[in-house]
C-alpha positions in Angstrom: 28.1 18.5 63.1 27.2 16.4 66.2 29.6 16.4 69.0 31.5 13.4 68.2 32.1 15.2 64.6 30.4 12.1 62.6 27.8 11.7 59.9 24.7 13.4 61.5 22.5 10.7 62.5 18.6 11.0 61.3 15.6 8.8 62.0 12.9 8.7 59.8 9.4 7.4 61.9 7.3 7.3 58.8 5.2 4.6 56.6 6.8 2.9 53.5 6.7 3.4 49.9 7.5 -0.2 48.0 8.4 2.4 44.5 10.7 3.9 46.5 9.6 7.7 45.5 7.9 8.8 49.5 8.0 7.0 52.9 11.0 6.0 54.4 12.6 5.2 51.6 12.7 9.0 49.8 13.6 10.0 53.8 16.7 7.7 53.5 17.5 9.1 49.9 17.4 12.6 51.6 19.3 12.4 54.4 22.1 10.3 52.3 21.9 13.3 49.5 23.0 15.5 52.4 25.6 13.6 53.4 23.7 11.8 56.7 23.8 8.4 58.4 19.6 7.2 57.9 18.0 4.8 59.9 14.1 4.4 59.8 11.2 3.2 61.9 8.4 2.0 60.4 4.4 3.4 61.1 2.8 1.5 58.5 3.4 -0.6 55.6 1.6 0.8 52.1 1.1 -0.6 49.1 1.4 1.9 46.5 3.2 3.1 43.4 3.1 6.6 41.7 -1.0 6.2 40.9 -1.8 5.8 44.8 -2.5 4.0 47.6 -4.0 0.2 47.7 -3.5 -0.6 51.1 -2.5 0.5 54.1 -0.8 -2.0 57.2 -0.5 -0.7 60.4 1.3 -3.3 63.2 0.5 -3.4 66.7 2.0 0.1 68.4 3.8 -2.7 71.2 6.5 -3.2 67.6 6.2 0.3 67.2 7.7 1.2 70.9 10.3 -1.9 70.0 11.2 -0.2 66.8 12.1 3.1 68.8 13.4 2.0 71.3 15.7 -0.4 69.8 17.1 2.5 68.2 17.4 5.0 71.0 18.9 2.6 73.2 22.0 1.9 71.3 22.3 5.2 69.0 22.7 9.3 69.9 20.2 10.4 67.3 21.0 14.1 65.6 17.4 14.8 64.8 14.3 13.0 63.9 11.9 13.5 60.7 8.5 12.2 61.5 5.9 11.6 58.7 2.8 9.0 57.9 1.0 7.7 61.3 -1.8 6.7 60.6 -3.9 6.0 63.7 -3.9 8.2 67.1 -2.4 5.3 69.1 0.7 5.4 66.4 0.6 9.4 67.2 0.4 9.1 70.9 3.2 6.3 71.2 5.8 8.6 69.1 5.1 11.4 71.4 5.6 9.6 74.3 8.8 8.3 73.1 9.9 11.8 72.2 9.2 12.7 75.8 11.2 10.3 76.9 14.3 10.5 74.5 13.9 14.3 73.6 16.0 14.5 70.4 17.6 17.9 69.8 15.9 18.3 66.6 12.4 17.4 65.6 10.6 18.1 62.2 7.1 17.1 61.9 5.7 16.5 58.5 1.8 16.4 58.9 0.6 13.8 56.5 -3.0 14.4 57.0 -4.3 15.2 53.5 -3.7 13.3 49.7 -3.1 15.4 47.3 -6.6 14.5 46.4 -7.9 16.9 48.6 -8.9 13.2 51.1 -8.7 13.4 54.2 -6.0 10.4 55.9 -6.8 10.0 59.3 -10.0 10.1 61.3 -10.8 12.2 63.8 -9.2 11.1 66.9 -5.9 10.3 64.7 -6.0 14.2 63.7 -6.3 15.4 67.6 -3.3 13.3 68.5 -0.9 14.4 65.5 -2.3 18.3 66.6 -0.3 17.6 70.7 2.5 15.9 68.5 2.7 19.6 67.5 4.7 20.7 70.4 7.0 18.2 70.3 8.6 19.3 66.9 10.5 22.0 66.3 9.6 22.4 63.2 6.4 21.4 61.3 5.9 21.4 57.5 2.2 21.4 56.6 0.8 21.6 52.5 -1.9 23.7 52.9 -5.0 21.6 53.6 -3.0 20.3 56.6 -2.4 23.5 58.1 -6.4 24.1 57.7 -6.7 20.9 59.5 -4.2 21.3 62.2 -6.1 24.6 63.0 -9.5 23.3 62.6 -10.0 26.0 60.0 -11.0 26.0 56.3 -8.3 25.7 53.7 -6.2 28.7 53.3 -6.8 30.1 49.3 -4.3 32.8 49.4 -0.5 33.7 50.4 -2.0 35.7 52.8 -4.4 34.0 54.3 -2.1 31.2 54.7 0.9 33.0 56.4 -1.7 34.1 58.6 -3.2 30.8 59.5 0.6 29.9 60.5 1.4 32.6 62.6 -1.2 31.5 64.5 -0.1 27.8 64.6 2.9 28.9 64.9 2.1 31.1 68.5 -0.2 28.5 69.5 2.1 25.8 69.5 5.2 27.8 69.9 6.9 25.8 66.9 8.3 26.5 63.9 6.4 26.0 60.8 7.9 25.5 56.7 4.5 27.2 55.3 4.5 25.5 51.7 2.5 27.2 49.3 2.5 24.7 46.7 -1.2 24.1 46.6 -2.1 27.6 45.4 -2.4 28.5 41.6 -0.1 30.2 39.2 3.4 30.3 38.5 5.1 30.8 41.8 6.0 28.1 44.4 6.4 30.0 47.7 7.1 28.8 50.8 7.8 30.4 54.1 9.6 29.9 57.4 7.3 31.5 60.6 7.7 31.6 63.8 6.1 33.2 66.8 7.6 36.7 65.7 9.2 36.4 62.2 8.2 35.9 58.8 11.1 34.7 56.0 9.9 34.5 52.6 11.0 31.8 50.1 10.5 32.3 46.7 10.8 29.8 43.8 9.7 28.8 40.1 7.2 26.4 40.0 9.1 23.4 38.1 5.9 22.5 35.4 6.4 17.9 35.8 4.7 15.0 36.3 7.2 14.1 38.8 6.0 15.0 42.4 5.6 12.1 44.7 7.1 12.4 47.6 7.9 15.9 47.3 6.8 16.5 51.0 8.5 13.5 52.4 11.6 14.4 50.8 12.0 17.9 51.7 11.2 17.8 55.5 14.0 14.7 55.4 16.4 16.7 53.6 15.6 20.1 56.1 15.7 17.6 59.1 19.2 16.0 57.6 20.5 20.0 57.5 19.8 21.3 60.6 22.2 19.9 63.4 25.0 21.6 60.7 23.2 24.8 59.9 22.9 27.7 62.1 19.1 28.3 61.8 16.1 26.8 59.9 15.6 29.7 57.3 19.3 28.2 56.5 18.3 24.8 55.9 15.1 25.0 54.9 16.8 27.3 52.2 19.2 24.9 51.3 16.9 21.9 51.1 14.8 23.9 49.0 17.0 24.8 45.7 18.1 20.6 46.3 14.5 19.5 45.5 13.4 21.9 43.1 16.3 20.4 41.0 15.5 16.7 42.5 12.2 17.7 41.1 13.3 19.1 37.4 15.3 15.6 37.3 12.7 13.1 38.5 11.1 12.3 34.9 14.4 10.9 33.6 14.3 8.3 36.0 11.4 7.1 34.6 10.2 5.3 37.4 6.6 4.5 37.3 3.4 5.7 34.8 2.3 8.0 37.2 2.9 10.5 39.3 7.0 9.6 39.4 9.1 10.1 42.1 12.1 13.1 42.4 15.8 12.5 41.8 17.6 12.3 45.0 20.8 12.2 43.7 20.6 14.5 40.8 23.5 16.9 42.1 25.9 13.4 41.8 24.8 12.5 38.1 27.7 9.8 37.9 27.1 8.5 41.0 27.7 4.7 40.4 29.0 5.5 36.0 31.9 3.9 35.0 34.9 6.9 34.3 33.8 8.4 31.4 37.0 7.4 29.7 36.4 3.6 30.3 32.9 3.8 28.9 33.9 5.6 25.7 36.9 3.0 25.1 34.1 0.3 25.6 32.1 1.6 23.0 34.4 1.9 20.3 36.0 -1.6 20.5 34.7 -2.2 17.1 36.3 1.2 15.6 39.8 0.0 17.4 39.0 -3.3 15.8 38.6 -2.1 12.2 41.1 0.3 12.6 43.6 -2.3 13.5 42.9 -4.0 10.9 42.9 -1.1 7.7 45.8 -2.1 5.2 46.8 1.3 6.0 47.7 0.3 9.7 49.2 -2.9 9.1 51.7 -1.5 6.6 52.6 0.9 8.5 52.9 -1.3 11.4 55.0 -3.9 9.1 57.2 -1.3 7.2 55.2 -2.8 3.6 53.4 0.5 3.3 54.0 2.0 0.1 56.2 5.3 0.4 53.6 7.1 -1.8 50.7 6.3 0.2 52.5 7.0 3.6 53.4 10.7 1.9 49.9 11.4 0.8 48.6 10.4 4.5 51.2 13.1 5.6 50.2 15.9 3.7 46.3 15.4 4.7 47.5 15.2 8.1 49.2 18.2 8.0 45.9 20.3 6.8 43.9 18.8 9.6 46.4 19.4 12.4 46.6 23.1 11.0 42.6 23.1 12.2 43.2 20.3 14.9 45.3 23.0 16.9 42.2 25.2 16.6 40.1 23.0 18.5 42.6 22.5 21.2 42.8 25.9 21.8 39.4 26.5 22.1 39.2 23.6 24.6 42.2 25.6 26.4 39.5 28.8 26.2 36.9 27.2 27.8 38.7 24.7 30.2 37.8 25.5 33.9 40.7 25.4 35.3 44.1 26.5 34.9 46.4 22.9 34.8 43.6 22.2 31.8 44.4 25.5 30.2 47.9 25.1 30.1 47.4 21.5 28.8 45.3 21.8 26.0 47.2 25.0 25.0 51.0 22.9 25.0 48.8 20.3 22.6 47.7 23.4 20.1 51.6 24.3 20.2 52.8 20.7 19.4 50.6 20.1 16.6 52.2 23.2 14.7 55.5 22.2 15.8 56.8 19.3 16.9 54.1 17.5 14.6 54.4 19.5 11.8 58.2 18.9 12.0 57.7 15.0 11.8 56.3 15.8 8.2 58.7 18.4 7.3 61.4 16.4 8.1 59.8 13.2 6.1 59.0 14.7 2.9 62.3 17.1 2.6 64.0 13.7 3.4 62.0 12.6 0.6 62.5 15.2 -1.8 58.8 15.8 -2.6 56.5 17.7 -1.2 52.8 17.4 -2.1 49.8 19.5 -2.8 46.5 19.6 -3.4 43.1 20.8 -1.0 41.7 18.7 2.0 40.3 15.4 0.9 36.4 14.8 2.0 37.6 12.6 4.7 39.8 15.4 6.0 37.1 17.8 5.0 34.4 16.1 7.3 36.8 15.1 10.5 37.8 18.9 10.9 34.0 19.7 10.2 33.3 17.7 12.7 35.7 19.0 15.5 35.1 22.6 14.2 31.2 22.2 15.0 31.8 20.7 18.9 34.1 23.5 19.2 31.5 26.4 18.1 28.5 25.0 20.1 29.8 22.3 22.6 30.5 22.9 25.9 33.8 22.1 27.7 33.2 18.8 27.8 32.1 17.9 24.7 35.2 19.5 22.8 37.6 17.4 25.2 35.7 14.5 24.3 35.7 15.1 20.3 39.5 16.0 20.6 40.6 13.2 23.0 40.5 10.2 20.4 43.3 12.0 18.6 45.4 11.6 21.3 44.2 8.5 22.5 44.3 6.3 19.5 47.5 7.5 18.2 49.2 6.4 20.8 47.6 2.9 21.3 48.8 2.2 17.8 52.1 3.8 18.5 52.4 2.2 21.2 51.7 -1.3 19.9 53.8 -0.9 16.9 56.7 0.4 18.7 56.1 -2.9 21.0 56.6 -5.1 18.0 58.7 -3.0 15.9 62.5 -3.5 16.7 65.2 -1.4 15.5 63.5 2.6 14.7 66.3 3.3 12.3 65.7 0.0 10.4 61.5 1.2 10.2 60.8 3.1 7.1 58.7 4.5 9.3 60.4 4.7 12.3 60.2 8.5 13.1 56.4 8.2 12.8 56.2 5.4 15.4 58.7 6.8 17.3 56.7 10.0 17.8 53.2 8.2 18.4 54.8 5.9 20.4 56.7 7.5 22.4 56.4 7.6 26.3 55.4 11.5 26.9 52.8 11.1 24.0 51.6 8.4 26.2 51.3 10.2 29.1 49.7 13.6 27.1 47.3 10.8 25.9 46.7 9.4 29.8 46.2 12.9 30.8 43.3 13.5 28.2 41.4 11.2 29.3 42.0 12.0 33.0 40.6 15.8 32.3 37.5 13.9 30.0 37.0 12.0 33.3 36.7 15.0 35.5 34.6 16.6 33.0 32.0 14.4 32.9 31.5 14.1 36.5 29.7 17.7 36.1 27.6 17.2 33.1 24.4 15.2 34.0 23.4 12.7 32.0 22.3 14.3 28.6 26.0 15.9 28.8 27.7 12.7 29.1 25.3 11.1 26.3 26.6 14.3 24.1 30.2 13.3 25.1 29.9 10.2 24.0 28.4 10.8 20.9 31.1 13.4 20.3 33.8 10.8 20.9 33.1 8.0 18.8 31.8 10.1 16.3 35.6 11.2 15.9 37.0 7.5 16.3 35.0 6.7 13.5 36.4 9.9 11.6 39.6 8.4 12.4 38.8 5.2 10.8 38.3 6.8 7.8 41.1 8.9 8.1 43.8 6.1 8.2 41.6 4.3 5.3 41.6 7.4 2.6 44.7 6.8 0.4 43.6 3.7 -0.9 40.5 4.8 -1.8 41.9 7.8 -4.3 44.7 9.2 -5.0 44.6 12.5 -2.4 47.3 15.0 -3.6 50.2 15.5 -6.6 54.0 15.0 -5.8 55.7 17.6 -6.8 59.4 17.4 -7.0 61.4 19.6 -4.7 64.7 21.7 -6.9 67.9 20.4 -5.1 70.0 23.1 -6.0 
């Protein structure tokens, strides 16, 4: 941390990128990712998008030294990243201004060479950006660059090319993030060398389409690391695992038709979602809706209900809690944290007791006590949840369980509201269960734990949450509808003597 224990503060001096995937712009998506304050300078302005370059805009260097030095006048700057120059009087001005404001960390990304294999900058342009060498403390050529920085052919093996930047690396007496991306097969290695070590870095090529900006990004995100890391085998290290993920991400943002750019933010997938819990309730308003209005639900609300049908909704409620509790305690199992286990585990123990007890109590009050197997909608609701809980993750199960909790006690709730005197309901000890204030708060703290769940799950996860979740509001639906469809069980008198 710099000494006034702030956000690290990072320039970019680079070109821009309108599609947002290299330039500045992916340098200010780095250095945010990692949690530092950008600010940029701009080279050049370039128009291009994920298929290349159309054309290139380079302003006078005398608003290039204004540029820097409006910055370095008024802010201490943690480190630098330098990339796209262009010309050798756009080179020469940054190093001067280096020499005057010597920041305690420079990195040095070399863009000298399209991933074409074309060469960027003339000749003169490529002697001026080889004395901005010694400037940096670190430098992160592709291949072809380091050929060019040396005046040498292109490396075509590992070995060739850690040898090419030990020499680069004694000559200018920098640093140098070898990145072996360029060679064939598999393997993505990269390498930090200096004047007397060699740290290898291996890494799984990630096989995408999505790969602009790769350079800019990662000498950004190393530059963004290093006034809080200890050395640069640590940062680079760090920046390195960030991108190859930034990388496996970047086709889902399905930015351009291209070559598309990484994910930046991939490790915050919710960054900007609405709570998890808000979005699902969104998506069901029509399921609340048709719920609410079920003959079912508005005779139990009103106290017309038939006794029969309320008995027969009992008894099918009973077998699914039986399996219900099942599901909750697998959520318990896999829950990631103990104030979740113990949560889910108390809601496995209430559905076989205090639950099972409200329809106890009902139908011995009743004197009949029905039998029979699960009905289909039974059948498929407990299907349902028994599925999410043999294959679903953490997330998903707390999602398929949660509209159990959550749209019992909104109609509780509501119906309690409205309903008067409990002992006068016929079905006051239903509503005064459902509606109670602690089954409010059980239900308040389900969705709190689906919250925190899908903050963890990307965006596929979420999109399985959700589907998980309304699938079992819409299980629910048919559910509360099922006795007037067919009759569900047989009464069966119960001997009072």
């Amino acid at each position: 941390m710099n000494a006034a224990g702030s956000r690290v503060r990072v320039l970019s001096v680079a070109g821009t990128d309108p599609t947002g995937g290299a330039g500045v712009q992916a340098d200010l998506k780095s250095f945010a990712a990692h949690g530092a304050y950008g600010m940029a300078v701009v080279t050049a302005l370039v128009a291009q998008n994920t298929h290349g370059v159309r054309a290139v805009h380079v302003p006078d260097v005398e608003f290039l030294r204004a540029q820097l030095e409006a910055v370095s006048d008024d802010v201490t700057v943690d480190a630098v990243k330098i990339g796209m120059l262009g010309t050798r009087t756009v080179a020469d001005e940054v190093a001067a201004w280096l020499t005057r404001t010597r920041p305690p960390v420079v990195v040095l990304d070399p863009v000298m060479v399209a991933t074409s294999g074309d060469r960027l900058l003339d000749a003169d342009a490529e002697d001026a950006v080889r004395r901005l060498v010694r400037h940096a403390d670190l430098v992160t050529p592709n291949l072809p660059e380091l050929g060019v920085l040396l005046g040498e052919p292109t490396a075509t093996t590992w070995a060739q090319a850690l040898a090419q930047a030990r020499r680069l690396a004694t000559a200018s007496q920098v640093t140098v993030l070898l990145k072996g991306g360029h060679l064939a097969g598999d393997a993505s290695p990269d390498a930090v060398v200096d004047a007397t070590t060699v740290t290898e870095l291996d890494a799984v090529r990630v096989s995408t389409t999505s790969t602009h900006g790769t350079g800019c990004s990662l000498s950004a995100a190393v530059a963004a690391l290093r006034p809080r890391r200890p050395d640069w085998v640590t940062a680079v290290r760090e920046a390195k695992e960030w991108l190859t993920g930034a990388i496996a991400a970047g086709e889902a943002l399905a930015v351009g038709s291209g070559r598309g750019p990484v994910d930046h933010l991939h490790h915050a997938p919710t960054l900007g979602a609405r709570p998890f819990s808000a979005d699902a309730w969104g998506r069901v308003v029509d399921l609340r809706a048709a719920c609410d209005d079920l003959p079912f639900v508005r005779g139990l609300a009103d106290g017309t209900l038939p006794v029969e049908e309320f008995e027969q909704y009992l008894h099918q409620d009973a077998l699914y809690l039986a399996q219900y509790s099942r599901v909750l305690a697998r959520a318990s199992q896999l829950a990631p944290d103990a104030a979740a286990q113990v949560f889910f585990a108390r809601g496995a123990a209430r559905c076989l007791e205090v639950e099972s007890l409200l329809h106890a109590d009902r139908l011995a009050r009743a004197g009949t006590r029905w039998s029979g197997p699960a009905s289909p909608a039974t059948t498929a609701y407990v299907d349902h949840l028994l599925a999410v809980a043999a294959t679903g993750s953490y997330a998903e199960v707390v999602a398929a369980v949660l509209p159990c909790y959550w749209l019992y006690a909104d109609i509780g709730a509501r119906i309690l509201a409205r309903a008067g005197d409990l002992a006068a309901h016929p079905y006051g000890d239903w509503v005064g269960t459902y509606g109670d204030p602690e089954f409010a708060a059980a239900a308040a703290r389900a969705c709190e734990l689906a919250d925190v769940a899908a903050r963890d799950v990307g965006g596929a996860g979420r999109a399985r949450m959700l589907a998980a979740f309304v699938t079992s509001c819409a299980h629910e639906v048919a559910f509360f509808d099922q006795v007037r469809v067919r009759p569900l069980a047989t009464p069966v008198a119960v001997p009072t003597g």
